[in-house]
N, C-alpha and C positions, 0 to 999 in steps of 0.2 A: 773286267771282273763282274761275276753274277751274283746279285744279292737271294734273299730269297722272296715268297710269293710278294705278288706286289698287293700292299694294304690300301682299303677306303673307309676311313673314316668320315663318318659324316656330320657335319658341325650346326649352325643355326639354321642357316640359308644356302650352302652349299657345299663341297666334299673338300676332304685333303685325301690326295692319293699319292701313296708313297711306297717307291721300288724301282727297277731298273728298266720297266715296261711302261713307263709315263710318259713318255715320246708318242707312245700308240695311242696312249687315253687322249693324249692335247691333241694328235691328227683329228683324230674320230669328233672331238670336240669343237674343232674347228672347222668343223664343216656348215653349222650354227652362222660361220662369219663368212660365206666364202663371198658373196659377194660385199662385205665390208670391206674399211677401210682398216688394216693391223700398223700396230706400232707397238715397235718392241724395242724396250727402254734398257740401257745396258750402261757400266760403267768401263772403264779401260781395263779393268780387270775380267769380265763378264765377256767384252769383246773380244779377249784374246784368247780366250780357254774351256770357255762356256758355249760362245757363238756359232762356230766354226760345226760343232756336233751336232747344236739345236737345226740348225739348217739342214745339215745333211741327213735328218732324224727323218724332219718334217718337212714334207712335202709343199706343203700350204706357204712356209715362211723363206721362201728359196727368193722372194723379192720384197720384202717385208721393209718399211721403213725403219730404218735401224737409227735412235734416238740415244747420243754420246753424251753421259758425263763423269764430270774428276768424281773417283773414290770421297769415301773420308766425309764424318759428322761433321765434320766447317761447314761441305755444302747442300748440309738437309736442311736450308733455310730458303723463306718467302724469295728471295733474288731468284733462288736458280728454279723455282717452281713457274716464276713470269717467263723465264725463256723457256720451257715447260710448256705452259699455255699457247707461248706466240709462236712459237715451232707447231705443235699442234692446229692452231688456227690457219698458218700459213700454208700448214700441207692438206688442209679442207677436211681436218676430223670432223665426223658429224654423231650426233647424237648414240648411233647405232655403232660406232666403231669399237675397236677394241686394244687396248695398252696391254701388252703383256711386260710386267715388270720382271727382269731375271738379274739376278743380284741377290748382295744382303740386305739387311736393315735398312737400309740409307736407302734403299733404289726401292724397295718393298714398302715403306713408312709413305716415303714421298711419291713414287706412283700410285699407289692407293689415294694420297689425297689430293694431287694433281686430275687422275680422271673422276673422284669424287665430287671437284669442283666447276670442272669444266661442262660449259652448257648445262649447268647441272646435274651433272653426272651421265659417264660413259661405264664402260662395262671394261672391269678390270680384270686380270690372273694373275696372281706370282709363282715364279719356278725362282724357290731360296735358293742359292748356293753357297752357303755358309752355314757354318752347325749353327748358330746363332737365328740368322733369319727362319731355317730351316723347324728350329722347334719352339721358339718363341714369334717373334717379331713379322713373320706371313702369316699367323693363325691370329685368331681373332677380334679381326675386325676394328683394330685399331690404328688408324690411318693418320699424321701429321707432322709438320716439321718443327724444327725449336725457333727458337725465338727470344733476341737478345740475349742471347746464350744462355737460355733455360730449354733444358731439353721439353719436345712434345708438347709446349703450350700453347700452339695451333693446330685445330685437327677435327677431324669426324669418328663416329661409329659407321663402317661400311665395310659390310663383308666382299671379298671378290667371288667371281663368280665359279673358282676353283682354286684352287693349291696345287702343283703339280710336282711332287720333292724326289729326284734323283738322288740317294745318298750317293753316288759314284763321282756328284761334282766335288765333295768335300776332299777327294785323292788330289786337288789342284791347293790345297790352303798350306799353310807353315803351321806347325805348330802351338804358336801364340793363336794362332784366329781360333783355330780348332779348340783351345783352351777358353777363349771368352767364350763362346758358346757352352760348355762343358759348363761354367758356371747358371747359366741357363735352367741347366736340369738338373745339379744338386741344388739349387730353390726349389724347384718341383718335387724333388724328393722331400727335403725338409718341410715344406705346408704339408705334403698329401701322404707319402710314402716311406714307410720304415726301409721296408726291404727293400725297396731301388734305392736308398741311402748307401745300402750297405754294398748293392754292387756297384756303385759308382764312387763310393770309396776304394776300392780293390782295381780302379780301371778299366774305362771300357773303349778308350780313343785308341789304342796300339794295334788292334784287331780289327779291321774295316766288315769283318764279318759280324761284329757287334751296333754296327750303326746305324742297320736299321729299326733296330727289336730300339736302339737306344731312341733313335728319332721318333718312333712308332708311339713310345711307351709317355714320351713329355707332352707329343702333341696328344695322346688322350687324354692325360692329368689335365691340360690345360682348358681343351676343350668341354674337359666334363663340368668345370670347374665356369665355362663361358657361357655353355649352355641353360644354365641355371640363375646367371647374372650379366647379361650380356654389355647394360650402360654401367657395369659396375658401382650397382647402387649397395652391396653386401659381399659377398663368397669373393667376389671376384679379388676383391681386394686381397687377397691373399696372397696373390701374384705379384706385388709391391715387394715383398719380403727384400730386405736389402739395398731395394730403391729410392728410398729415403736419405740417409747418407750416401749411399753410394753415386746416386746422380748428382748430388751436390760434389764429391770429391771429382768426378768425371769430367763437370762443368769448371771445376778450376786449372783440371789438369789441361784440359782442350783451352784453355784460355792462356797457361803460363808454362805448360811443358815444350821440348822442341820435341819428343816424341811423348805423343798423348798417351796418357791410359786407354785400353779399348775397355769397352761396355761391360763385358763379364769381369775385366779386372777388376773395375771400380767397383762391380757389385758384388764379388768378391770381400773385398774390405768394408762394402755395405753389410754382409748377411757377417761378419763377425761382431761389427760395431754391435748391430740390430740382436744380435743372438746375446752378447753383452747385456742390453738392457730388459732382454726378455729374462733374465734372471733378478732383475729388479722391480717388473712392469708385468711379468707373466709368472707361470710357473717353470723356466726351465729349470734344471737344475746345473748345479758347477760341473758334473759329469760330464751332459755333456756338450756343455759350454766349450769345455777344455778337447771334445771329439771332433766337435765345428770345427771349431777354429788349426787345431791339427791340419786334421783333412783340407783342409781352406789354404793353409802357408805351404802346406805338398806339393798343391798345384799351383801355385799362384805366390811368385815372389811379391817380398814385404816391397813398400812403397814409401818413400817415404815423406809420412805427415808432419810437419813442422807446428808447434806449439801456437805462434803467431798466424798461422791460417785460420785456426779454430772460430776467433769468429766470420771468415768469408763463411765458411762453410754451416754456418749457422744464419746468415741473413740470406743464403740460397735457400735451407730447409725450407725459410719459413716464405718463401715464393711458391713452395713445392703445391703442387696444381689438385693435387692430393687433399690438402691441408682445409678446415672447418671451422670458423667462428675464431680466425687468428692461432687456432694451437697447432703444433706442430705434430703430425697422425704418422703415427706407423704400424707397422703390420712385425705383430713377433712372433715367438714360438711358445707354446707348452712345453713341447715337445717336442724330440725328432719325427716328424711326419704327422705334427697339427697345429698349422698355425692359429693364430688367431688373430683379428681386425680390429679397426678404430679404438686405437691404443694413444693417447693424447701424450707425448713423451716430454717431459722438461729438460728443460735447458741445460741444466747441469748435470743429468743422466745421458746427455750425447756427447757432454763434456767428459762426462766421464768413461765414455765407451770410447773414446776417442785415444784418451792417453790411455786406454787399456792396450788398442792395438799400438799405439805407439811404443808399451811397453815390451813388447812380443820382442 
């Protein structure tokens, strides 16, 4: 399948190029390494669907050390970054070499802060293959694993030294992966954009002919939005919308579900919570409170929050890495497509955005 031109955008310190010609850009790019040492970091899903293309694409990586590990947010933790390192050390990475991470989230998070750490830093790329990693989680420059089961609270600012996005690997996902992502970019509509609200209400996953304009359009919200605040000391913060509750419900579900919520689910029922109280804390209004959250239960079946969780999920918030002088910060809405920042929220406004979704 042929997408259309292939896009470059360009971010702090280096490009995301996105379209069915980034096979061509990473050869030519890699000529930069030819006499380095590559490793190319992949998960069992990565290996069996992903790999097989990238090789036969690229010239360069036809003997590439190919670095295995298990799927799944359990193992974006310090343990599996040390076999990480000692794998690395053992096959004589050196300073100048290069990790190519291909994958989602998990493989993109943790090889960014894997080669950011090693020998003090090697020189990174991620090729996402998941709509998730794709338009959030490989662009900016946020690199780290969880910890005790809080998500991201080990990690660096480290941009790689490109992005390389095939929307053509997203033809290999199920349906649910291609949804967490999906929630991804209606956050980014909601901070930034009325009108891609409104087409991303109406569906844009069924048409593969729409995935790149879609990946295209999140990764420039995102990056306009990184470019401007890069340690997320203001704007950036915008980007949290929904992550507040949401990563707390995600951190329970990964602790006590036999199948976990994925990322956009939980922040899914993050940005209703969050839109919830931005009617309390902001100015949205009940209109469209009630348009959110619609659009939100469309895509994204209800979950279900039990009363008696309330408070895990409330002594998570307030771990949340986010969080300022003990109050619990989140990121609401005005408006469809204007958020706003460092919103100090009480206790009993998450309580009560809580049994709001539980009412649904």
């Amino acid at each position: 399948m042929k997408t259309t031109k292939t896009i470059q955008i360009e971010t702090k310190s280096s490009s995301v190029i996105i379209g069915d010609d980034v096979f061509k850009v990473l050869s030519a790019f890699l000529k930069t390494y030819q006499d380095q040492k590559i490793f190319l970091l992949v998960d069992e899903n990565t290996l069996e669907h992903c790999v097989p293309q990238l090789i036969t694409e690229v010239e360069q990586l036809k003997n590439v050390e190919i670095i295995e590990i298990e799927s799944g947010e359990e193992n974006k933790v310090l343990e599996v970054c040390f076999q990480l390192w000692k794998t690395l050390s053992e096959n004589n990475a050196e300073r100048t070499s290069l990790l190519i991470n291909l994958g989602g989230g998990v493989i993109t998070d943790m090889g960014g802060f894997v080669a950011s750490t090693f020998k003090r830093g090697i020189d990174f790329v991620n090729m996402p293959t998941t709509l998730l990693s794709q338009i959030d989680a490989s662009v900016g420059g946020k690199v780290g694993v969880d910890f005790e089961g809080l998500k991201n609270m080990i990690g660096v600012f480290n941009e790689p030294q490109q992005v390389f996005i095939n929307p053509n690997f997203l033809a290999t996902l199920d349906k649910r992966q291609m949804l967490s992502g999906y929630a991804e970019a209606l956050k980014h509509a909601l901070i930034k954009d009325a009108v891609y609200w409104q087409k991303l209400k109406k569906g844009m996953l069924s048409d593969a002919k729409n995935w790149q304009g879609l990946i295209s359009t999140s990764v420039q919200i995102k990056n306009n939005i990184v470019i401007n605040d890069f340690k997320e000391q203001g704007e950036r913060k915008l980007l949290n919308f929904g992550h507040t509750v949401g990563h707390a419900i995600e951190t329970y579900s990964l602790l006590n579900d036999e199948k976990p919520l994925f990322h956009g689910e939980a922040v899914a029922i993050g940005m209703i919570c969050e839109a919830f109280i931005s009617t309390k804390d902001a100015k949205l209004s009940e209109k469209e409170l009630k348009e959110i959250t619609e659009t939100l239960l469309n895509y994204y079946p209800k979950y279900k929050v039990e009363n008696n969780q309330f408070h895990y999920y409330i002594e998570l918030m307030k771990k949340d890495k986010k969080n300022e002088k003990g109050n619990i910060n989140c990121t609401l809405l005005n408006q469809i497509g204007e958020g706003v920042v460092d919103n100090n929220v009480s206790v009993e406004n998450i309580i009560d955005a809580l049994n709001y979704y539980v009412s649904l």
